[in-house]
C-alpha positions as CSV (number, residue, x, y, z in Angstrom):
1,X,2.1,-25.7,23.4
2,X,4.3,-27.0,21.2
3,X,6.0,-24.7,17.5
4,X,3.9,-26.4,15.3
5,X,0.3,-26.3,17.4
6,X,1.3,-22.5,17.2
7,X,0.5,-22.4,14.3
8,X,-2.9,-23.6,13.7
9,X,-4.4,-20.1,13.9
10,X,-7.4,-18.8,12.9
11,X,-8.2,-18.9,8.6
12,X,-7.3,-14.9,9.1
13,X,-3.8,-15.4,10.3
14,X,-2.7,-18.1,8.3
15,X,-3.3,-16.9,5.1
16,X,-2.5,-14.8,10.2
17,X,20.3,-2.8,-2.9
18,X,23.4,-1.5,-2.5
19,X,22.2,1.6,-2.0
20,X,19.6,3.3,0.7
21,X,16.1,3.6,-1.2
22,X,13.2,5.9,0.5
23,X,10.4,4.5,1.0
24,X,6.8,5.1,2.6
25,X,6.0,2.5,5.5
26,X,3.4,0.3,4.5
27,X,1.5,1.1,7.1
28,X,1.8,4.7,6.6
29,X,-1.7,4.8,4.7
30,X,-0.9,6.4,1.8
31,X,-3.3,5.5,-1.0
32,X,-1.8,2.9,-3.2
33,X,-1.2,3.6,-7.2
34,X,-4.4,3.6,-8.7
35,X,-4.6,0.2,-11.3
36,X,-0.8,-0.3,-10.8
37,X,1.0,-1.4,-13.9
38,X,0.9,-4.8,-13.7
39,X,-2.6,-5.4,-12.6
40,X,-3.2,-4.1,-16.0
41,X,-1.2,-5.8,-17.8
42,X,-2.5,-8.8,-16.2
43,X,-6.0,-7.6,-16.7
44,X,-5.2,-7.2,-20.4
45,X,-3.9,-10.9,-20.8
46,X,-7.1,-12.3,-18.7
47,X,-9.7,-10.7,-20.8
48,X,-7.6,-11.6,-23.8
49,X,-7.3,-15.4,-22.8
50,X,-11.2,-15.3,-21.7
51,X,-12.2,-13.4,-25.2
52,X,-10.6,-16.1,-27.1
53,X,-12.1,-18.9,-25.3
54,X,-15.4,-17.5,-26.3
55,X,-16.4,-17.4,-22.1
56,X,-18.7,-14.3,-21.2
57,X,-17.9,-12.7,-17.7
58,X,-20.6,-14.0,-15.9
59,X,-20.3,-17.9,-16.8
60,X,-16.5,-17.4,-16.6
61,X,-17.1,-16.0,-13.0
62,X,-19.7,-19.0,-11.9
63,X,-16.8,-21.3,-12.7
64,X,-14.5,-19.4,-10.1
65,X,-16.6,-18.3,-7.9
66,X,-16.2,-15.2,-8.4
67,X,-18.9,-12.7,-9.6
68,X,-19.0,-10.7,-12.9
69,X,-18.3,-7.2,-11.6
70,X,-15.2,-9.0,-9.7
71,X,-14.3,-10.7,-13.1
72,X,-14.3,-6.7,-14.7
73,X,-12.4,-5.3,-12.0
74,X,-9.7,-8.3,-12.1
75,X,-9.9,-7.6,-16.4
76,X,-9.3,-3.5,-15.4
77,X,-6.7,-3.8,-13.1
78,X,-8.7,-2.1,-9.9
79,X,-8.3,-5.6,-8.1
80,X,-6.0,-7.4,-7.1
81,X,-6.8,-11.5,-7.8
82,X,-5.5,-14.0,-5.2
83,X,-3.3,-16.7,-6.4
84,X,-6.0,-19.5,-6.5
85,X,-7.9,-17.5,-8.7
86,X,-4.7,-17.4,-11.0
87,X,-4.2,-21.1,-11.0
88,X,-8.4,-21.2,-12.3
89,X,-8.0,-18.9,-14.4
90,X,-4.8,-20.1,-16.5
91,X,-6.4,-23.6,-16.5
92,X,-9.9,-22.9,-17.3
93,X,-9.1,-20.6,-20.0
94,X,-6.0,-22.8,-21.4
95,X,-3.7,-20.0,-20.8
96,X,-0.1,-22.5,-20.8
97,X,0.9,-20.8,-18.1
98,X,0.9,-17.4,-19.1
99,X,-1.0,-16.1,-16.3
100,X,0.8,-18.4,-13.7
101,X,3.8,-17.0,-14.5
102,X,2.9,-13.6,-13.3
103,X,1.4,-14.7,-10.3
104,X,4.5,-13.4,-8.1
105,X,4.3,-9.7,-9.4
106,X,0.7,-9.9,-9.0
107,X,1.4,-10.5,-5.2
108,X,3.6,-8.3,-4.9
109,X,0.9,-5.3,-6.5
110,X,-1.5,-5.6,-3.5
111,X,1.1,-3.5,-1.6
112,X,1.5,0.3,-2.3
113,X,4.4,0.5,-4.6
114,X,6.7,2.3,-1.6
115,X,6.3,-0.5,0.0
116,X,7.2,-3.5,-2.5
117,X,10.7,-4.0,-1.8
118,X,10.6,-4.1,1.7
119,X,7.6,-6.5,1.9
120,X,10.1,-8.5,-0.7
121,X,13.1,-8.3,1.6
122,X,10.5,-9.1,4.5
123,X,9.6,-12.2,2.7
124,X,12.8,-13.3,2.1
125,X,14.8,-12.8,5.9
126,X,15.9,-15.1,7.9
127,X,16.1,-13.0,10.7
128,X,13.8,-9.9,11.6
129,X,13.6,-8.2,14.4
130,X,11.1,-4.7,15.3
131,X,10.7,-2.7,17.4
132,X,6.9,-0.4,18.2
133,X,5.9,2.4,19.8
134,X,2.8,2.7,18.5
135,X,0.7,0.4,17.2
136,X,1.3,-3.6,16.8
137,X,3.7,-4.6,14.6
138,X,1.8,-5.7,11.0
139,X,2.7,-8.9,11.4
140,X,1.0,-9.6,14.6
141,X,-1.9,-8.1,13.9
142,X,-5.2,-9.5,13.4
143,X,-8.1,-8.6,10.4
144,X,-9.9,-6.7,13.1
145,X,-7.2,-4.8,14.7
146,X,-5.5,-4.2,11.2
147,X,-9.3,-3.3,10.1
148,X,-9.6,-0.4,13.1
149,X,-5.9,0.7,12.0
150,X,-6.3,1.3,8.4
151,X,-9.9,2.8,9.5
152,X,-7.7,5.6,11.4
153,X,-6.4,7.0,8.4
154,X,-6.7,10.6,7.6
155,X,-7.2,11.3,4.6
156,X,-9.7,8.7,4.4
157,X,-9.2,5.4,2.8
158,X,-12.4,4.0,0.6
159,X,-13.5,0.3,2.3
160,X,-12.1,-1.3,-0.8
161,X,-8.9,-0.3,-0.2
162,X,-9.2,-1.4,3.6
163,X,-10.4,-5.0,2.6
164,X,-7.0,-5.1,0.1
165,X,-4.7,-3.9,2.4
166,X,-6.1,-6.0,5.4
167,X,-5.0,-9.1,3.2
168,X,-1.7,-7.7,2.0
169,X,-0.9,-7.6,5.7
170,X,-2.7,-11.0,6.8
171,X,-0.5,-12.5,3.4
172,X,2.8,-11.1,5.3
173,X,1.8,-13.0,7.6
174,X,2.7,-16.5,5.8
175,X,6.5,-15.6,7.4
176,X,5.7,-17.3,11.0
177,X,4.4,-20.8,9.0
178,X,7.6,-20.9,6.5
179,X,9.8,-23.7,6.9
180,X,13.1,-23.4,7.7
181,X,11.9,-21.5,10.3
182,X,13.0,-17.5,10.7
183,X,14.0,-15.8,13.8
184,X,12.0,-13.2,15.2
185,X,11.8,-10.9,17.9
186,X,9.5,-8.1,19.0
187,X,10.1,-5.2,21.5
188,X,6.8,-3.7,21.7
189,X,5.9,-0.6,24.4
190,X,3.8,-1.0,26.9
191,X,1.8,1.7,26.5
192,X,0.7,0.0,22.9
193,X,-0.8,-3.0,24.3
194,X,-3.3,-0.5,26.5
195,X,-4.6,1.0,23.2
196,X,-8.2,-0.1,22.9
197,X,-8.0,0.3,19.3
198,X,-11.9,-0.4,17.4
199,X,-13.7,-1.9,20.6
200,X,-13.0,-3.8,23.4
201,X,-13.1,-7.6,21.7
202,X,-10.6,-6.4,18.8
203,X,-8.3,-5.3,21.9
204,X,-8.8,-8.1,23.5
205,X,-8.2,-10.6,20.4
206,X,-4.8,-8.9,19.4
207,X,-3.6,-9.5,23.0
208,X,-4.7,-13.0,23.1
209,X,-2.9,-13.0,19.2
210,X,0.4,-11.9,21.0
211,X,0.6,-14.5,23.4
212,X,0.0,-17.0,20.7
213,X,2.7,-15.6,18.6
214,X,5.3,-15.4,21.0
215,X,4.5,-19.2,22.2
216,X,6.3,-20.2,19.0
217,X,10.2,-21.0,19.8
218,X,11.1,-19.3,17.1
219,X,9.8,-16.0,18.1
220,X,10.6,-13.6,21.1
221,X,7.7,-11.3,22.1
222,X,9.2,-8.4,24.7
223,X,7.1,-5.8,26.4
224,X,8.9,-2.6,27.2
225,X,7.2,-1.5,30.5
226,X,6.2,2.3,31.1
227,X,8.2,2.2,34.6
228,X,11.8,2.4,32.6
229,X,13.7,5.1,34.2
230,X,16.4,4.6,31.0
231,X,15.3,3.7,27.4
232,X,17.3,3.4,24.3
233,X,14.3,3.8,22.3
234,X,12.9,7.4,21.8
235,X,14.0,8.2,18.6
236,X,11.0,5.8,17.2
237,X,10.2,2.7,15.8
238,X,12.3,0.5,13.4
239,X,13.1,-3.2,12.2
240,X,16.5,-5.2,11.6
241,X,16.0,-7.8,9.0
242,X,18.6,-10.1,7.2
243,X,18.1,-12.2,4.6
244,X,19.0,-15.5,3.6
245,X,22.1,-14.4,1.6
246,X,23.5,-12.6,4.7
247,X,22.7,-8.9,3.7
248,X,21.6,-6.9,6.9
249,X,19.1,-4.3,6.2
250,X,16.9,-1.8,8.8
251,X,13.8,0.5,8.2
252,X,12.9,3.3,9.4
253,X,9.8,5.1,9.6
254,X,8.1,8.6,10.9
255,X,4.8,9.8,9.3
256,X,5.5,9.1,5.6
257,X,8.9,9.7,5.2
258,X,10.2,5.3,5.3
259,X,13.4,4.1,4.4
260,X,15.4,1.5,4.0
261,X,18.9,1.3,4.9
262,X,21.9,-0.8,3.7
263,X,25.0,1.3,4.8
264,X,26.9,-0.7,7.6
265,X,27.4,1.6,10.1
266,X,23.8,2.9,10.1
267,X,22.2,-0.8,10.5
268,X,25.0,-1.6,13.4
269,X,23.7,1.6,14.8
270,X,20.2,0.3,15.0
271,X,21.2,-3.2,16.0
272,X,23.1,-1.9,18.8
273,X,19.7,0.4,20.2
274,X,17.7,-3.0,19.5
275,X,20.4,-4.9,21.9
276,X,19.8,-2.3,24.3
277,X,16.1,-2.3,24.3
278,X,16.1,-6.4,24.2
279,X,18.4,-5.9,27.4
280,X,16.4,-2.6,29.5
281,X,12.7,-4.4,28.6
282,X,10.6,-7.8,30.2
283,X,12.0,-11.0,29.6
284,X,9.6,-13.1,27.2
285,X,8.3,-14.7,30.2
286,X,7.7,-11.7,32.2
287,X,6.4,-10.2,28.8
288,X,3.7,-12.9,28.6
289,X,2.8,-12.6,32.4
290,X,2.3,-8.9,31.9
291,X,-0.2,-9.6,29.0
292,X,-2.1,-11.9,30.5
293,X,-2.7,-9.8,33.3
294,X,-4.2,-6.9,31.3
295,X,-6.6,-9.5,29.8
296,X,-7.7,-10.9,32.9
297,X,-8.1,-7.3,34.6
298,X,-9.7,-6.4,31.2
């Protein structure tokens, strides 16, 4: 298969600091700001720009496709409204672009707010490497698997919240179709890909996702195997990123307690362990052999 047939997944996958911040991982689960700033302030501008076009909720929604209670919640900053929607809505209500122009930070509020600048940085590398231990990396996963993930949660996360975060992670995703193309590479344990997570056919689609993935020539997909008698892994998961201007950046996560880190010697210290792991698990190939054989003796 060549790059570029790669990428003709499913409708769910393609839409698929100087100084060290702290951050919560966004796959940590920690509820996200209720009505984050700028949803409102976009919800204020919308209603105002709908208001003065004399368009009541319900005809304004018909001519989006949206309904009226998704119109309020957009107006009340409780949703957040995908970009196609913005484009509609700045047109239909003559807006000159007002509501465009905050598109971007829109995008940026479906994440939790600890998580914004890293999905930023994420956006922007050239280069990004991770490394998992216990669930697939968010940018493999698919809407099902994610779906049984964020399900997981304790405390206990309300469906709307689910749905939202299932397409903040499936939007990440828009970093395998971006031309020029960015390295990637994976290290995933073994012992992750054995995880029946939700039901049998979500397990069995985000295995048959992984292969697809790492088909791409621009990514690496390697399976640690539980067999290793030496692994430079065990003090947890982590990704190496660099972005476009050179800066080379790592996070770090356990439980809820994320960062990100920019100090030199700490990020060579994490991409010397990733060397090491790269070097101690499967080859690609023997990578993609080993998941195909848990799908056909699934």
């Amino acid at each position: 298969m060549t790059a570029d047939a790669a990428w003709r997944w499913p409708v769910e996958v393609r839409r698929g600091m100087s100084e060290p911040t702290q951050l919560a991982d966004e796959e940590s689960g920690s509820e996200p700001e209720a009505g984050s700033g700028m949803l409102r302030v976009f919800g204020r501008q919308l209603k105002r720009f709908r208001v003065r076009a004399g368009v009541e909720r319900p005809e304004f929604g018909a001519k989006t496709g949206y309904s009226a209670s998704t119109i309020s919640a957009y107006e009340q900053g409780r949703r957040v409204p995908p970009p196609r929607f913005i484009d509609q809505a700045d047109q239909l209500l003559d807006a000159g672009g007002v509501l465009q122009e905050m598109k971007e930070e829109v995008a940026r509020a479906q994440f939790p707010a600890f998580f914004r600048d890293a999905a930023r940085l994420e956006a922007e590398a050239v280069e990004l490497h991770a490394y998992d231990t216990h669930v697939v990396k968010g940018l493999m996963q698919t809407a099902d698997y994610a779906r049984a993930v964020f399900r997981m949660w304790r405390p206990l996360l309300d469906e709307e919240t689910i749905e939202q975060r299932i397409a903040a992670r499936l939007a990440r995703q828009e970093i395998f179709a971006r031309r020029p193309q960015p390295h990637l590479s994976f290290v995933i344990e073994e012992a992750v890909l054995h995880k029946r997570l939700g039901s049998e056919q979500v397990w069995r689609g985000q295995l048959e996702q992984i292969i697809l993935i790492a088909q791409a020539r621009n990514v690496d997909v390697q399976v640690m195997p539980l067999d290793r008698e030496e692994h430079a892994g065990l003090a947890g998961p982590f990704t190496l990123m660099e972005t476009k201007d050179g800066r080379r950046i790592a996070y770090t996560e356990v439980q809820s307690d994320s960062r990100l880190h920019t100090e030199r010697t700490r990020v060579r210290e994490l991409e010397a362990t990733y060397g090491t792991l790269r070097a101690q698990a499967l080859t690609p190939r023997e990578s993609q052999a080993l998941i195909e054989k848990l799908l056909g003796e699934g």
